[in-house]
C-alpha positions as a Markdown table, in Angstrom:
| # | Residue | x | y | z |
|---|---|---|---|---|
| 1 | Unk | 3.6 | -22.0 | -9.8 |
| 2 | Unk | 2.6 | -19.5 | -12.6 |
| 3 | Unk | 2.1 | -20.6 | -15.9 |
| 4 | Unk | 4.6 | -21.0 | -18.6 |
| 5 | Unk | 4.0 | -17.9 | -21.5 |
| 6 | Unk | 5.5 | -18.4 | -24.6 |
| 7 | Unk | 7.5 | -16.1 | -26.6 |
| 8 | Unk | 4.5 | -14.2 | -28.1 |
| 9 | Unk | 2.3 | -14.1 | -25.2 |
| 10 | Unk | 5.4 | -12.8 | -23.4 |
| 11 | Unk | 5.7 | -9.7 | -26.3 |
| 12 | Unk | 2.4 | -9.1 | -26.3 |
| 13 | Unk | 1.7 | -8.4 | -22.9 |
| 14 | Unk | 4.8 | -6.2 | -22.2 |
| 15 | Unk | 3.4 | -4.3 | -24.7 |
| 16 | Unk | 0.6 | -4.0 | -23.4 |
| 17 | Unk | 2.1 | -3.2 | -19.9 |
| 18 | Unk | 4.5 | -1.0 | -21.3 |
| 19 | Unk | 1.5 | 0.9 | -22.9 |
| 20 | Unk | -0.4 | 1.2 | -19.7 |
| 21 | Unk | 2.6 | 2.1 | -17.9 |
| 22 | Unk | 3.0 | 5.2 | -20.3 |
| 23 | Unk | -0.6 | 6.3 | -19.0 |
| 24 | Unk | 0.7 | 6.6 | -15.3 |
| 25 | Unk | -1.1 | 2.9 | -14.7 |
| 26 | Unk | 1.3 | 0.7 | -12.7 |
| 27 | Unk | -0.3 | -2.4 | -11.0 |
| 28 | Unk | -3.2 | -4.7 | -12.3 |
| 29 | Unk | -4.7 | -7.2 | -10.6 |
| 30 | Unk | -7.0 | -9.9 | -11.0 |
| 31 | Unk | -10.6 | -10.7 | -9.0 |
| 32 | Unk | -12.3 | -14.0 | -8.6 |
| 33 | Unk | -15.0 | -15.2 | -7.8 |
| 34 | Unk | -17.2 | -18.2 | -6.5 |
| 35 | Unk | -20.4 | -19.1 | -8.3 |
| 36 | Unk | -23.4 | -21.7 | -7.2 |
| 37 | Unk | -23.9 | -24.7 | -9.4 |
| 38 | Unk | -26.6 | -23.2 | -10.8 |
| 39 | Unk | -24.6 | -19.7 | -11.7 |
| 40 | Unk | -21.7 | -21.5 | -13.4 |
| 41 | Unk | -23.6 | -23.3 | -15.5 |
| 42 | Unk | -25.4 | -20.4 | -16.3 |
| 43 | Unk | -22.8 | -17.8 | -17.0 |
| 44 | Unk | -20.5 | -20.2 | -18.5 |
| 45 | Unk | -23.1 | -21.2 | -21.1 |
| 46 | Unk | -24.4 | -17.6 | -21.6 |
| 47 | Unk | -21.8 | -14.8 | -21.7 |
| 48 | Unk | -23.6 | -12.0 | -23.3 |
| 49 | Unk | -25.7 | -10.5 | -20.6 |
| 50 | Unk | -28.3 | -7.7 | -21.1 |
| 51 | Unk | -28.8 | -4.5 | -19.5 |
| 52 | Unk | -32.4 | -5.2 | -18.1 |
| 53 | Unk | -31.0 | -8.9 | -17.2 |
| 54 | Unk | -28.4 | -7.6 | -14.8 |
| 55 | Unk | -31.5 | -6.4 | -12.8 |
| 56 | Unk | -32.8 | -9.8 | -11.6 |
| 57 | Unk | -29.1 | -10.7 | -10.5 |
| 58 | Unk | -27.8 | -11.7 | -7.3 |
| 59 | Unk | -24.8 | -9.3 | -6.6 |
| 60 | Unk | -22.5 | -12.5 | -6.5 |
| 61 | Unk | -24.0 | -13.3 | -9.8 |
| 62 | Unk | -22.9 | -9.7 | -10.8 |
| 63 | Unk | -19.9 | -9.7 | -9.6 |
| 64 | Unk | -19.2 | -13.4 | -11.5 |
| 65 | Unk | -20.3 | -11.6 | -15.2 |
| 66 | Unk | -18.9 | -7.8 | -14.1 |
| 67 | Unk | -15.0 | -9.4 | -13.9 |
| 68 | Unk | -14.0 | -11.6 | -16.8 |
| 69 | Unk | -11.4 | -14.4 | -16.0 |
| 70 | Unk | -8.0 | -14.3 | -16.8 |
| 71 | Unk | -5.3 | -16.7 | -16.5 |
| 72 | Unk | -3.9 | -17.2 | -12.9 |
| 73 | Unk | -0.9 | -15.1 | -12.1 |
| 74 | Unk | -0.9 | -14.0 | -15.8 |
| 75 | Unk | -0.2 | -10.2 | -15.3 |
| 76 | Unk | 1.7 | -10.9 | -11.9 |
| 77 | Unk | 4.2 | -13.1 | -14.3 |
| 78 | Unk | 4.7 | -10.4 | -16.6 |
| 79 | Unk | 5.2 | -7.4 | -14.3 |
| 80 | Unk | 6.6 | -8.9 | -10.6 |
| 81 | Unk | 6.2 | -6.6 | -7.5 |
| 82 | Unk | 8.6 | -5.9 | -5.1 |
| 83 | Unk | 7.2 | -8.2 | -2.2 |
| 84 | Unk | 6.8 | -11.0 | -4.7 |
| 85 | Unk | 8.3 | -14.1 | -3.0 |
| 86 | Unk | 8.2 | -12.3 | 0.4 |
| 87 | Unk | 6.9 | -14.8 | 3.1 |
| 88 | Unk | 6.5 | -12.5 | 5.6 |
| 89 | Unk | 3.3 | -9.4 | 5.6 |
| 90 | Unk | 5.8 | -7.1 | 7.7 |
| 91 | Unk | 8.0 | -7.0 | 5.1 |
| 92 | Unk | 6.0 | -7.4 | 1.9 |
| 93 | Unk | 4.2 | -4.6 | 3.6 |
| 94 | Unk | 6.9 | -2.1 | 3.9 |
| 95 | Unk | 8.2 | -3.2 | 0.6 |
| 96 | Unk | 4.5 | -1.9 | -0.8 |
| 97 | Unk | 4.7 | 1.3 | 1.1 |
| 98 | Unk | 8.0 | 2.3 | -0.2 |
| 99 | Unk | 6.5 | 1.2 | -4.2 |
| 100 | Unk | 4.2 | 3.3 | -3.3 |
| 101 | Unk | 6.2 | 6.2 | -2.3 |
| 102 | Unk | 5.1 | 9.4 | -2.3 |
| 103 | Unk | 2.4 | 8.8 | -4.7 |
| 104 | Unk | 1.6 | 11.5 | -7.6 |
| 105 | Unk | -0.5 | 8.8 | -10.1 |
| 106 | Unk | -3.8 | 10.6 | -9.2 |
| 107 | Unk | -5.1 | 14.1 | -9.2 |
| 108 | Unk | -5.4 | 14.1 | -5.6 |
| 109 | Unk | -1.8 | 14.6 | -5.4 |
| 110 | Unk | -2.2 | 18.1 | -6.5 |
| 111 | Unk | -5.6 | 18.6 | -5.0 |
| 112 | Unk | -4.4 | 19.6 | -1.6 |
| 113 | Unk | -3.4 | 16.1 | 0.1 |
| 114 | Unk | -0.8 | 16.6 | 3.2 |
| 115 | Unk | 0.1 | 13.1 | 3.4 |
| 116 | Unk | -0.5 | 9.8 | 2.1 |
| 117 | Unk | -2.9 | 7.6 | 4.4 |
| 118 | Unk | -1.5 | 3.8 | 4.1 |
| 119 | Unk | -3.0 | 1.6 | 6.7 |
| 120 | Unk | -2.6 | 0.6 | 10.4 |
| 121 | Unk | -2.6 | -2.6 | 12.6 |
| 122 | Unk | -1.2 | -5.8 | 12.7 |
| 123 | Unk | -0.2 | -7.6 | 9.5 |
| 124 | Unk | -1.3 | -10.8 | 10.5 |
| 125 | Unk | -4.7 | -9.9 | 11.2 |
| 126 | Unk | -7.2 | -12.1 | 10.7 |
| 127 | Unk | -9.9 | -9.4 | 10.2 |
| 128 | Unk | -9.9 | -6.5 | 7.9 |
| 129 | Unk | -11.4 | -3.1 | 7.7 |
| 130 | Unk | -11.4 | -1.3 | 4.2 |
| 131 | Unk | -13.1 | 1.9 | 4.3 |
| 132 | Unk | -13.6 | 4.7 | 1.3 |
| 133 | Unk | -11.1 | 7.3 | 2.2 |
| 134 | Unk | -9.2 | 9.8 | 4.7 |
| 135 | Unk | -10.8 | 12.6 | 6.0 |
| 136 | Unk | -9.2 | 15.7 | 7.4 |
| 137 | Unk | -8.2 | 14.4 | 11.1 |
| 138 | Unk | -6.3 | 11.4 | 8.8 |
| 139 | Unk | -4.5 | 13.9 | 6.2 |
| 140 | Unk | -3.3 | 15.8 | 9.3 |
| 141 | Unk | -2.2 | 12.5 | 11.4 |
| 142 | Unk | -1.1 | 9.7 | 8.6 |
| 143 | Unk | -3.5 | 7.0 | 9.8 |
| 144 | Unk | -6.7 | 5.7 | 8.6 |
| 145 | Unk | -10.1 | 6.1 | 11.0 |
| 146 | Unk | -8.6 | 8.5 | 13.3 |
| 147 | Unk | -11.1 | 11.3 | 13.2 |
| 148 | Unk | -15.2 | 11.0 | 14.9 |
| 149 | Unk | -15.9 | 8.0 | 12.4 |
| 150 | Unk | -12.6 | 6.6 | 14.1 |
| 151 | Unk | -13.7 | 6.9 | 17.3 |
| 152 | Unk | -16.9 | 4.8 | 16.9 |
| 153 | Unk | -14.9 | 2.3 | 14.7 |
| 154 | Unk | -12.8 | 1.5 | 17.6 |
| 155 | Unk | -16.3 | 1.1 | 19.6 |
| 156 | Unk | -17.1 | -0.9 | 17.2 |
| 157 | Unk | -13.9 | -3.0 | 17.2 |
| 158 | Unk | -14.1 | -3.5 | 21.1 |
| 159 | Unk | -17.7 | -4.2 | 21.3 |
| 160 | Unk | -16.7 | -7.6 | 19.3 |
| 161 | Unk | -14.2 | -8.0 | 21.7 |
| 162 | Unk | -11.4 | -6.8 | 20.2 |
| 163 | Unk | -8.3 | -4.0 | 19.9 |
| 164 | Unk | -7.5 | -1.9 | 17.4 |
| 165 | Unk | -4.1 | -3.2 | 17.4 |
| 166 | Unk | -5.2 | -6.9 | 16.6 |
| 167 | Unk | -7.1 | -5.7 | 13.0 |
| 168 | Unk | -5.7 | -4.2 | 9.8 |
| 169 | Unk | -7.3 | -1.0 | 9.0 |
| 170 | Unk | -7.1 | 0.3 | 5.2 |
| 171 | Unk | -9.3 | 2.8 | 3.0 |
| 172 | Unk | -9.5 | 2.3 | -1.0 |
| 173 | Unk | -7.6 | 5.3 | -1.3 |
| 174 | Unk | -5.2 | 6.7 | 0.0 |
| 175 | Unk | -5.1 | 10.5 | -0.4 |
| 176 | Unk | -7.9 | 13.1 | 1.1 |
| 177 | Unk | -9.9 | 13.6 | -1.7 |
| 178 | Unk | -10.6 | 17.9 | -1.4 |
| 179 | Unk | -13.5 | 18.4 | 0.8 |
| 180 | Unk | -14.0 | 15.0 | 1.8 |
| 181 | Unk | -15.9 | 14.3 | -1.5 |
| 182 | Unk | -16.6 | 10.6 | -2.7 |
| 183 | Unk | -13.7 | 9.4 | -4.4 |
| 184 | Unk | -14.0 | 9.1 | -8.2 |
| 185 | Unk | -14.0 | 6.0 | -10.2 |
| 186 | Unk | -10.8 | 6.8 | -11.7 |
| 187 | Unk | -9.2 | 7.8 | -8.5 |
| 188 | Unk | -10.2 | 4.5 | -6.9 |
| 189 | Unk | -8.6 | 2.4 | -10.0 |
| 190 | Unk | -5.5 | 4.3 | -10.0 |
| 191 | Unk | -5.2 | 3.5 | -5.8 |
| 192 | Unk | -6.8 | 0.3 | -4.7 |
| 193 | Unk | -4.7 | -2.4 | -6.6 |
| 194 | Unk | -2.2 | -1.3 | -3.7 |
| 195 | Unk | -4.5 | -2.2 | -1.3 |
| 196 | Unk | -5.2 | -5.2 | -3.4 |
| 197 | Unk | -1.7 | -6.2 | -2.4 |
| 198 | Unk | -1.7 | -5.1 | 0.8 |
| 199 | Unk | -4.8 | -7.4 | 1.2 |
| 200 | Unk | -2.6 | -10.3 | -0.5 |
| 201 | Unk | 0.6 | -9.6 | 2.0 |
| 202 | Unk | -1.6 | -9.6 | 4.7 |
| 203 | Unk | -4.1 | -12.5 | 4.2 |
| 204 | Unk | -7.0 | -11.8 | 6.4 |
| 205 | Unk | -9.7 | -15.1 | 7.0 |
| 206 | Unk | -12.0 | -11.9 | 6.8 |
| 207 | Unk | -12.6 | -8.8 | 5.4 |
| 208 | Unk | -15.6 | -5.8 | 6.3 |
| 209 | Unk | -16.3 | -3.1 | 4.0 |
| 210 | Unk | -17.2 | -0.3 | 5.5 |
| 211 | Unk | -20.5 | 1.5 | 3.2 |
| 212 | Unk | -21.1 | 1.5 | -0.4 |
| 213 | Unk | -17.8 | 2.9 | -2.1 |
| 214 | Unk | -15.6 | 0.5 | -0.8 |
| 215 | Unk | -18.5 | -2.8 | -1.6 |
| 216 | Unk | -18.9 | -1.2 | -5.1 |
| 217 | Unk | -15.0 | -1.4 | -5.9 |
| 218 | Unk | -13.6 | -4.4 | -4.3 |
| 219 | Unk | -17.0 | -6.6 | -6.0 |
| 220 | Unk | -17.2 | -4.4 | -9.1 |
| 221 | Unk | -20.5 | -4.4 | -8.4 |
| 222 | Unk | -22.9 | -0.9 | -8.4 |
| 223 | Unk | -25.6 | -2.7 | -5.5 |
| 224 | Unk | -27.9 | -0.5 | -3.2 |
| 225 | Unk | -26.4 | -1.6 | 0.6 |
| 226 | Unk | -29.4 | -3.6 | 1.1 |
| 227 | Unk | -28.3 | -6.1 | -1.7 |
| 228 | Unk | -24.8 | -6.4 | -0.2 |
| 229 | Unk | -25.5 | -6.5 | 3.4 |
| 230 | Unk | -25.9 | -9.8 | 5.4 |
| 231 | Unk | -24.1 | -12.0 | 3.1 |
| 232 | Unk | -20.5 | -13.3 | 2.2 |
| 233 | Unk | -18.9 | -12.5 | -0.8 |
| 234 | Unk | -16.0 | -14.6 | -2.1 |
| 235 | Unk | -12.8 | -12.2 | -2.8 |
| 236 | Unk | -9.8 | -13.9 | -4.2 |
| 237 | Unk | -10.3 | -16.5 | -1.8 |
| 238 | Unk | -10.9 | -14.7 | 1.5 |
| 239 | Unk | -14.8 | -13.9 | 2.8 |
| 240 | Unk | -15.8 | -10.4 | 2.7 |
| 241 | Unk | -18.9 | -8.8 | 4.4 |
| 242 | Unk | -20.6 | -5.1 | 3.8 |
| 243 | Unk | -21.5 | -2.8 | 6.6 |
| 244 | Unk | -22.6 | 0.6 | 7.4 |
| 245 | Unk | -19.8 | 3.1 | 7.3 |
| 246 | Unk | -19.2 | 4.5 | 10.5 |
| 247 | Unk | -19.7 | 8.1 | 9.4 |
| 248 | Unk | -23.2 | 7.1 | 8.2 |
| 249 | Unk | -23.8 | 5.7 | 11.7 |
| 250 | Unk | -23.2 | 8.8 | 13.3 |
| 251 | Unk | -25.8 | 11.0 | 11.0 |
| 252 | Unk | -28.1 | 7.6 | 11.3 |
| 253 | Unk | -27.5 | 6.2 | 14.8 |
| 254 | Unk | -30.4 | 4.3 | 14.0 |
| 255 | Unk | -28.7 | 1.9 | 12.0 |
| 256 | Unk | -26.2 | 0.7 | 14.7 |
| 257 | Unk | -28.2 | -2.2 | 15.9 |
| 258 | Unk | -28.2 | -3.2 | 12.0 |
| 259 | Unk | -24.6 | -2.8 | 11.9 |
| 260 | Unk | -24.2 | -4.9 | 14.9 |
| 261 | Unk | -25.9 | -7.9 | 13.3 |
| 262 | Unk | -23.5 | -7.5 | 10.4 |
| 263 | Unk | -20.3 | -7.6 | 12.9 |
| 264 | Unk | -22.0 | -10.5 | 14.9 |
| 265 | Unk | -22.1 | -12.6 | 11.5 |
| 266 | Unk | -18.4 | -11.8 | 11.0 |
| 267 | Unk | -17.5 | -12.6 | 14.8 |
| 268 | Unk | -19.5 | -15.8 | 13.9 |
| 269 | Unk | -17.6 | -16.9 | 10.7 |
| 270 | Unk | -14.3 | -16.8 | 13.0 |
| 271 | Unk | -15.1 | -18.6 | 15.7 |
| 272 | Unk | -15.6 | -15.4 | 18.5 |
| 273 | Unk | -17.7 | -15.6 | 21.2 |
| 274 | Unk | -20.6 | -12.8 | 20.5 |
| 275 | Unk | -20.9 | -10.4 | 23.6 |
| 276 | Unk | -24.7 | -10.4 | 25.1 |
| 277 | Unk | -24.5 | -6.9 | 24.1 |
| 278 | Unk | -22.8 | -4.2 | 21.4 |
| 279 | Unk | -21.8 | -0.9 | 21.6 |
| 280 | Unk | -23.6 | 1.8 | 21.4 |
């Protein structure tokens, strides 16, 4: 249940929202995370961290310092979404798609976009893929990882014994940014607090980034892939893992059997038996 606001805390925050709506921002959203013993007591005691400090941090550590906390359900209180109250991820889902509509809060919706790229697969997946954005074979066809990168992803998805069809597929954004370019950071705040709902609707035990873009904004952490590969990250409640994108795997084939460990340690965390071999 959220909490009570009083009367000023009620003014003050439409405000606020009302202000932020005015700048073409919509949706907020809030991030937690899960500290050690050790972390708690000593972010909770020492709040000011330094620049040269953040060097000798753990990226869960980062992420606990990068994010500051806010009161549960606070924002969600003062501006309700659509699918708020809706029970069931087919619904909340389509109710987020048609919020969404044909989107214009970004740049990219003048920068050449055909079509808006939402996300594919079964809403009551228990894994998650979250990529960085759609390329040109996904502009043209409407659905995320559809183009070479799609291919292995699906070889990827059955080597762990699975279908496409039983996953949720998602990219941070969802416009073709022109020229396939990384997104930019304003492009990826204006976007991903719809996949931050789509990720509540659908409640995944798991979640896989898919490279660095995607690790860096759902743990607002900036983390060379070595720090965020072969670990779990708490995010609001559900475990995420970082992996290669699977357009870096095909310029670096050689990191497949890398990737593979990553996808074995995911398959592990939800109970699947682990084939004696990957894919290719």
């Amino acid at each position: 249940m959220p909490p009570i606001l009083d009367t000023e805390l009620k003014r003050v925050l439409s405000e606020r929202i009302r202000y932020y709506n005015e700048m073409g921002i919509y949706d907020f959203y809030r991030r937690e995370t899960t500290l050690t013993s050790v972390e708690e007591a000593v972010f909770t005691t020492t709040p000011d961290i330094l620049p040269e400090q953040r060097d000798f941090m753990t990226p869960r550590a980062k992420a606990a310092v990068a994010v500051p906390k806010v009161e549960e359900n606070t924002f969600e209180a003062a501006n309700p979404k659509p699918e708020s109250g809706v029970t069931d991820p087919v619904q909340a889902l389509r109710l987020i798609r048609e919020d969404l509509g044909d989107c214009t809060r970004c740049r990219l919706s003048k920068q050449g976009r055909k079509q808006i790229v939402f996300g594919v697969g079964n809403p009551k997946a228990e894994l998650m893929f979250i990529g960085e954005a759609p390329g040109a074979d996904e502009d043209q066809q409407g659905e995320p990882f559809v183009g070479r990168a799609g291919q292995l992803l699906n070889n990827m998805i059955k080597a762990m014994g699975l279908r496409r069809e039983d996953i949720y597929i998602a990219n941070i954004i969802k416009c073709r940014p022109p020229g396939n370019r990384t997104p930019e950071r304003d492009e990826c705040e204006t976007c991903s607090p719809f996949l931050m709902r789509q990720i509540a609707a659908i409640k995944p035990k798991a979640i896989v980034a898919l490279g660095a873009v995607a690790a860096k904004t759902l743990l607002a952490i900036n983390a060379p892939m070595s720090e965020f590969r072969g670990c779990w990250f708490d995010f609001r409640g559900t475990k995420l893992a970082v992996t290669y994108h699977p357009a870096f795997l095909l310029r670096d084939p050689r990191q497949k059997k890398e990737t593979w460990k990553d996808l074995q340690m995911v398959m592990k965390e939800l109970g699947m038996a682990i084939p004696a071999k990957g894919a290719e």
